[in-house]
One Martini backbone bead per residue (centre of mass of N, CA, C, O) as a GRO file, in nm:
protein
  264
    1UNK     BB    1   0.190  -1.278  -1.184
    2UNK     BB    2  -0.005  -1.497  -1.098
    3UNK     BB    3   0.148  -1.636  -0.893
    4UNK     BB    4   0.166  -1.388  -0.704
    5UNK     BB    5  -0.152  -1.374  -0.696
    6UNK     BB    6  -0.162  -1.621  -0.512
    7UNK     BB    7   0.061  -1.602  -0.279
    8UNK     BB    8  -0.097  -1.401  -0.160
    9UNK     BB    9  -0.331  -1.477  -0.102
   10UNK     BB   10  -0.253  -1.760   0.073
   11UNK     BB   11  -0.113  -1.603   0.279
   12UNK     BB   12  -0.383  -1.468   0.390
   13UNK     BB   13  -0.497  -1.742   0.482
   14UNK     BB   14  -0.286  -1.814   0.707
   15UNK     BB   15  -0.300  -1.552   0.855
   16UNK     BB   16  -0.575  -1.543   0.943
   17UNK     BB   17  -0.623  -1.790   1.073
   18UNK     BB   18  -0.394  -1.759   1.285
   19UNK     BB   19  -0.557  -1.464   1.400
   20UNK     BB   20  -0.790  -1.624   1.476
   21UNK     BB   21  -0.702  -1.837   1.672
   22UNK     BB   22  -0.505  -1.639   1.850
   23UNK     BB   23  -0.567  -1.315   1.875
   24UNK     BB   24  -0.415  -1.154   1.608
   25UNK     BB   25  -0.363  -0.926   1.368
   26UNK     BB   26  -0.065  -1.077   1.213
   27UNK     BB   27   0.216  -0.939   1.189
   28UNK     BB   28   0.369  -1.192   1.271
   29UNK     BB   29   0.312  -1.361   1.035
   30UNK     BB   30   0.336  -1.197   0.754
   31UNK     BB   31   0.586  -1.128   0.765
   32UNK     BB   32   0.760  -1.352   0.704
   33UNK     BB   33   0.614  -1.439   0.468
   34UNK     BB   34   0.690  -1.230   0.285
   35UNK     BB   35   1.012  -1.243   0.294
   36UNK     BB   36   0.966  -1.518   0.163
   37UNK     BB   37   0.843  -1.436  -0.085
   38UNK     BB   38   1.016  -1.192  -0.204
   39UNK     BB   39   1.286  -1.361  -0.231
   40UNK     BB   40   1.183  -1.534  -0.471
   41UNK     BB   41   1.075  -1.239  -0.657
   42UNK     BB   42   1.397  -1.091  -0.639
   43UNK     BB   43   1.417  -0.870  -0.446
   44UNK     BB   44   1.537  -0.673  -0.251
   45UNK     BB   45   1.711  -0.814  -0.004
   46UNK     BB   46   1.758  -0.559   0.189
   47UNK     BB   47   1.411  -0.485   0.179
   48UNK     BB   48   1.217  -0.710   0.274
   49UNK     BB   49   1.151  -0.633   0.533
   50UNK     BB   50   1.055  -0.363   0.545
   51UNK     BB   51   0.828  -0.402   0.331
   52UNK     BB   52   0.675  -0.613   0.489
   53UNK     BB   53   0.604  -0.432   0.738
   54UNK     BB   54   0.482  -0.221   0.584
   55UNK     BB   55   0.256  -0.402   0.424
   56UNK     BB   56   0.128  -0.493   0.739
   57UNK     BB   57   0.036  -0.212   0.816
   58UNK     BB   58  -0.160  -0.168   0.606
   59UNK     BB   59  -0.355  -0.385   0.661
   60UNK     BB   60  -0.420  -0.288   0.922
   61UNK     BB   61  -0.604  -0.020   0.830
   62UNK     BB   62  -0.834  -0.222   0.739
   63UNK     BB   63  -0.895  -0.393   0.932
   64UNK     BB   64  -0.913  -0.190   1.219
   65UNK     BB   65  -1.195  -0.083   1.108
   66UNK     BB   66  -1.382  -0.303   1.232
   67UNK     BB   67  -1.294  -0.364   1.512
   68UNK     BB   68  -1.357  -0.116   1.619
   69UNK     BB   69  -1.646  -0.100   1.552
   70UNK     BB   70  -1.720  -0.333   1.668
   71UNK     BB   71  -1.646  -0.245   1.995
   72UNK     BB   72  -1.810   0.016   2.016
   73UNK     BB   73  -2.066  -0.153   1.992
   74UNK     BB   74  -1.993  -0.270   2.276
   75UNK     BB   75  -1.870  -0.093   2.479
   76UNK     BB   76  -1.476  -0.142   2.474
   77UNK     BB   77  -1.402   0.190   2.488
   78UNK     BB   78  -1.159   0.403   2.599
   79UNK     BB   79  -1.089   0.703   2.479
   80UNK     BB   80  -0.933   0.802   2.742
   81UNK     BB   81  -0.682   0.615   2.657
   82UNK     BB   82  -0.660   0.702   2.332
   83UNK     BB   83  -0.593   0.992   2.387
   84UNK     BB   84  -0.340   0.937   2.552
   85UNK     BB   85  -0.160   0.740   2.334
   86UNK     BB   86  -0.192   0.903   2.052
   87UNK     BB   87   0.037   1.086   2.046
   88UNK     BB   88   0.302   0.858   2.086
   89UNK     BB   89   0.214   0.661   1.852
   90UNK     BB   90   0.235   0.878   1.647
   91UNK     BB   91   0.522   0.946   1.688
   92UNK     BB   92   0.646   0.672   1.733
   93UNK     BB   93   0.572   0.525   1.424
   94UNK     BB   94   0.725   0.752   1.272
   95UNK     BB   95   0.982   0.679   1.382
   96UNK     BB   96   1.042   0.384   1.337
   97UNK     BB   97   1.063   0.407   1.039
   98UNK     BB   98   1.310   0.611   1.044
   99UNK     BB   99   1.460   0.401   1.210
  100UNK     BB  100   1.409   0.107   1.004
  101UNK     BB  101   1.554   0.310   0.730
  102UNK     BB  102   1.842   0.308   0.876
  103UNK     BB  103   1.836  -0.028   0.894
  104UNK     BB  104   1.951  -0.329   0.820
  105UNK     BB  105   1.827  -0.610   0.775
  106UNK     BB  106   1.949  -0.773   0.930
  107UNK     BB  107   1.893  -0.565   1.189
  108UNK     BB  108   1.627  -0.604   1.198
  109UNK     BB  109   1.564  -0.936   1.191
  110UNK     BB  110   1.663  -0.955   1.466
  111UNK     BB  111   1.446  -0.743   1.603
  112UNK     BB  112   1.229  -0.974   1.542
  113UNK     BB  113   1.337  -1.209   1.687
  114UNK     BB  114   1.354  -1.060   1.985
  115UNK     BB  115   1.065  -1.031   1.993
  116UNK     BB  116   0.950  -1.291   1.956
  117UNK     BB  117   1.089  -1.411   2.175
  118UNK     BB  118   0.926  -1.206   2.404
  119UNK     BB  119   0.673  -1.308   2.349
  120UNK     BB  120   0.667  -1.584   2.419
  121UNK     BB  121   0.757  -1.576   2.712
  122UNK     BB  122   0.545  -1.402   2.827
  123UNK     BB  123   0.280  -1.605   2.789
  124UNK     BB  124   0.377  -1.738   3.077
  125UNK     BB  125   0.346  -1.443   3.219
  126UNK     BB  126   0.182  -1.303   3.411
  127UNK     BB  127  -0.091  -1.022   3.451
  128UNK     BB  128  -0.109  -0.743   3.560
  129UNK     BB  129  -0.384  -0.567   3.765
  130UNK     BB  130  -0.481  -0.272   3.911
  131UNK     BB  131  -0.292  -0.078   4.003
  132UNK     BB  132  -0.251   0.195   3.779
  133UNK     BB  133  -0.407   0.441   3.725
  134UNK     BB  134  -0.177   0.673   3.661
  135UNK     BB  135  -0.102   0.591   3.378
  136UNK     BB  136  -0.369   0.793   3.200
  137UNK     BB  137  -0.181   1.024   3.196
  138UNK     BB  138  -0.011   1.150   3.034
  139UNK     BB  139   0.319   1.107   3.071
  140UNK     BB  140   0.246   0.786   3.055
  141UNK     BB  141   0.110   0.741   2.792
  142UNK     BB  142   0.290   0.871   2.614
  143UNK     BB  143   0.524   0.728   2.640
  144UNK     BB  144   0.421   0.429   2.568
  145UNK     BB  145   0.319   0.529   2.306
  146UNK     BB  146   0.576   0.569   2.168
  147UNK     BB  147   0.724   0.266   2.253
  148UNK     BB  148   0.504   0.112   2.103
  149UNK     BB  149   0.544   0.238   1.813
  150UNK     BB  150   0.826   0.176   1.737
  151UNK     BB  151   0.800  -0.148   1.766
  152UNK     BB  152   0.548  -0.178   1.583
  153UNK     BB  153   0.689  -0.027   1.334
  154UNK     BB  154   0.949  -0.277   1.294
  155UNK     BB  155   0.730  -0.510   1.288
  156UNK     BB  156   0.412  -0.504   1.210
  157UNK     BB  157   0.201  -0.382   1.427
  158UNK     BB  158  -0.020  -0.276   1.578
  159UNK     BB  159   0.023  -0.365   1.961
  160UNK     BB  160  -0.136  -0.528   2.149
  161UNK     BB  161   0.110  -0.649   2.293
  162UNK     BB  162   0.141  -0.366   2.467
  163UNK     BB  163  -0.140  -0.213   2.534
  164UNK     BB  164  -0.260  -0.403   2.694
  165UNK     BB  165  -0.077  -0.467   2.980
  166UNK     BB  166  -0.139  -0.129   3.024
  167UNK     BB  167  -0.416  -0.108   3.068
  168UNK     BB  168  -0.466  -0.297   3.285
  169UNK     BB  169  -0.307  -0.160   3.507
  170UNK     BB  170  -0.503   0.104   3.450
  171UNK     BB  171  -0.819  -0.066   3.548
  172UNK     BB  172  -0.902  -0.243   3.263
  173UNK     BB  173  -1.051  -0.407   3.128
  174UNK     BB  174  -1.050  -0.670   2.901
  175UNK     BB  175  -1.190  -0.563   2.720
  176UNK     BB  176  -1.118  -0.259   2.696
  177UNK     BB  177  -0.847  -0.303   2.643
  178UNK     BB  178  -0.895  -0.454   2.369
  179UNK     BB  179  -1.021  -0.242   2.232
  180UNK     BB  180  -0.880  -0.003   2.253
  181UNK     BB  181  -0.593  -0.122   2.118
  182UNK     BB  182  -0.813  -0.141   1.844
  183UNK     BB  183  -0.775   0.174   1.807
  184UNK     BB  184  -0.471   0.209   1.808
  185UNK     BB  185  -0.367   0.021   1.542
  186UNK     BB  186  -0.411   0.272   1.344
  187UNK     BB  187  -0.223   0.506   1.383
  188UNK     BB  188   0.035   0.307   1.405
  189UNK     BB  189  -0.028   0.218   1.083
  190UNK     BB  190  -0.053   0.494   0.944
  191UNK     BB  191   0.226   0.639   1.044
  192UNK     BB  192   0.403   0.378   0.939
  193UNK     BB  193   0.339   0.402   0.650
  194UNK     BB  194   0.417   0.705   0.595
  195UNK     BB  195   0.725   0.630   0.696
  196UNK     BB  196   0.788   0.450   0.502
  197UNK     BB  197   0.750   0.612   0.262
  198UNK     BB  198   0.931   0.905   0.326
  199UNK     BB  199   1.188   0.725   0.374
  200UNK     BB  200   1.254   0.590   0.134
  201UNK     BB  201   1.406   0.491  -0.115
  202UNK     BB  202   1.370   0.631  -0.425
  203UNK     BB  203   1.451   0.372  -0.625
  204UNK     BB  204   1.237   0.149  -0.495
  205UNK     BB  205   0.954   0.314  -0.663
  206UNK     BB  206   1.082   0.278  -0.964
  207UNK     BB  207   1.055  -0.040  -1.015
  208UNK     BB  208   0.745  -0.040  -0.952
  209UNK     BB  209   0.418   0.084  -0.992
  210UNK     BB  210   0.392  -0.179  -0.759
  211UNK     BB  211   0.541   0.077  -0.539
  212UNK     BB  212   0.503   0.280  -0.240
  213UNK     BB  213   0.804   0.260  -0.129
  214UNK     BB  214   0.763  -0.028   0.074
  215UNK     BB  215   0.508  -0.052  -0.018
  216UNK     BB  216   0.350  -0.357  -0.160
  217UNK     BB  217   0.046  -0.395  -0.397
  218UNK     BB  218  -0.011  -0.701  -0.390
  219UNK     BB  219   0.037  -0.812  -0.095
  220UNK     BB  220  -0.204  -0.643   0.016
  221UNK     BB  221  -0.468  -0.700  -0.150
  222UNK     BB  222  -0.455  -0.986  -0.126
  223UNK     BB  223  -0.452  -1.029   0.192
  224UNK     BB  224  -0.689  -0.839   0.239
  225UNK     BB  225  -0.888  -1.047   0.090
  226UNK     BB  226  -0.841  -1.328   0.288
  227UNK     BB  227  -0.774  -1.262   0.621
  228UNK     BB  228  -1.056  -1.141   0.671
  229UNK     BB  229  -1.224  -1.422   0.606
  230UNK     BB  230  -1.015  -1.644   0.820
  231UNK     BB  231  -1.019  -1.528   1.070
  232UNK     BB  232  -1.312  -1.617   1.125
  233UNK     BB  233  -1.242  -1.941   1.085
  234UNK     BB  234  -1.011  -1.919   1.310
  235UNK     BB  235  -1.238  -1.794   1.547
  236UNK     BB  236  -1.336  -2.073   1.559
  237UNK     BB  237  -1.162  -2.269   1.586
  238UNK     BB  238  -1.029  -2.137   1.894
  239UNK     BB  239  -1.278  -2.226   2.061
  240UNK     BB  240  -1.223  -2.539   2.013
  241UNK     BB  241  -1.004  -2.472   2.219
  242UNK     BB  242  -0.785  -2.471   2.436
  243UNK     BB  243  -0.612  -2.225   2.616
  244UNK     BB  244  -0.382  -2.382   2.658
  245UNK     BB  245  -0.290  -2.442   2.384
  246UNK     BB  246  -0.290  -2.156   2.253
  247UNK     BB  247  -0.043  -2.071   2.411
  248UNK     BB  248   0.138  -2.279   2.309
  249UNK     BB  249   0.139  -2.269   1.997
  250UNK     BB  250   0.204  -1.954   2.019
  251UNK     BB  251   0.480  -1.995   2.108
  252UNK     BB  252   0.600  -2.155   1.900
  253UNK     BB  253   0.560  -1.996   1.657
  254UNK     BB  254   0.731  -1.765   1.766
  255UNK     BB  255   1.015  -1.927   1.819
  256UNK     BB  256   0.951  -2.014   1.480
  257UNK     BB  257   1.038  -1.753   1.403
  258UNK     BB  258   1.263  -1.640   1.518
  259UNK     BB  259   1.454  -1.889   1.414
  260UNK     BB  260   1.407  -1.778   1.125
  261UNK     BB  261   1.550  -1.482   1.173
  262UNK     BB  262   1.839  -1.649   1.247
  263UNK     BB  263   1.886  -1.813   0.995
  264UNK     BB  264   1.918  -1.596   0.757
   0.00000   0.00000   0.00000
């Protein structure tokens, strides 16, 4: 057992330092490690990402506390865009869930696998700005916050990387864009958490009291204690490098996670 909880430490110094490099979240690189450790931990394996999935959103709903607060208070959240994206993406994150919950480990890992590599891609492509105000009307914004919560939910991510692109285009500041979308955070990684617990086989739940659902808190605490602590690491690390390089670094990660889940 203490091996496992050292493991668990290690991924979230990982995570956090990567995180805090690249200037994401980190779901994109726990889920990976996490899948890495259960599968070695004995886990059943039919429910590896899932599992990892949801305990990435765990860890999301403690982080984006801090966050949230940090932008709050630099004056860098649009609340009126918070307000309208807040129906779809929480619908949108706990249908994800119910959604992850009925999908076989394999094509979940698929979907994570063409995800990541659609974000690697991403990465060196244009983002448009300030073109559509009308973005922040209820019906395209609830739409929006719909599929960026399933997506979000599938994969185990605040959604930043989806809905900072969709407030640029709304005529928000990159400041704004980026606060606004860590207030989104919180909602997206609750409702997906809740529909992960909600959703899962009974029977995964009575195997060990350190798991309720698909969340499993050894792995959540472990990475909670240590993430926190090396993103700011990670974060000062990132600033001396140059803006080209980390573009570059992370879109390779991202290529070498996905290659990770399509060869497994």
């Amino acid at each position: 057992m203490l091996i496992e909880w050292l493991s668990y430490l290690a991924a979230g110094v990982v995570a956090g330092t990567l995180a805090g490099i690249f200037g994401i979240g980190g779901g994109l690189v726990i889920v990976p490690i996490l899948v890495w450790l259960f599968a070695r931990q004995g886990l059943p394996a039919e429910y590896l990402i899932h599992m990892a999935v949801a305990t990435s959103l765990m860890t999301i709903i403690v982080t984006s506390v801090s966050s949230v607060y940090a932008h709050w208070r630099l004056g860098n959240v649009s609340w009126l865009a918070v307000r309208r994206l807040l129906p779809g993406l929480l619908a949108g994150s706990f249908s994800g869930a119910l959604l992850a919950s009925t999908i076989s480990g394999d094509n979940l890992q698929i979907f994570f696998a063409v995800f990541a590599l659609v974000m690697a891609v991403r990465i060196w492509l244009p983002t448009a700005s300030g073109l559509y105000p009308g973005l922040l009307n209820w019906l395209p914004a609830t739409v929006c916050g719909f599929f960026s919560g399933v997506a979000s939910a599938l994969v185990g991510i605040g959604g930043g990387t989806l809905t900072v692109p969709y407030l640029l285009m709304a005529r928000l500041s990159i400041q704004q864009a980026i606060g606004s979308a860590a207030c989104c955070g919180f909602p997206i990684a609750l409702a997906g958490v809740i529909g992960f617990i909600v959703f899962s086989p009974a029977q995964l739940g009575e195997q060990t009291v350190w798991q309720t659902g698909f969340v499993h808190w050894p792995a959540f605490i472990g990475i909670a204690l240590t993430s926190t602590v090396f993103a700011q690491l990670g974060a000062r690390l990132g600033k001396k490098l140059p803006s080209s390089w980390l573009r570059r670094l992370f879109s390779v990660l991202l290529v070498c996670v996905s290659l990770y889940f399509f060869i497994r």
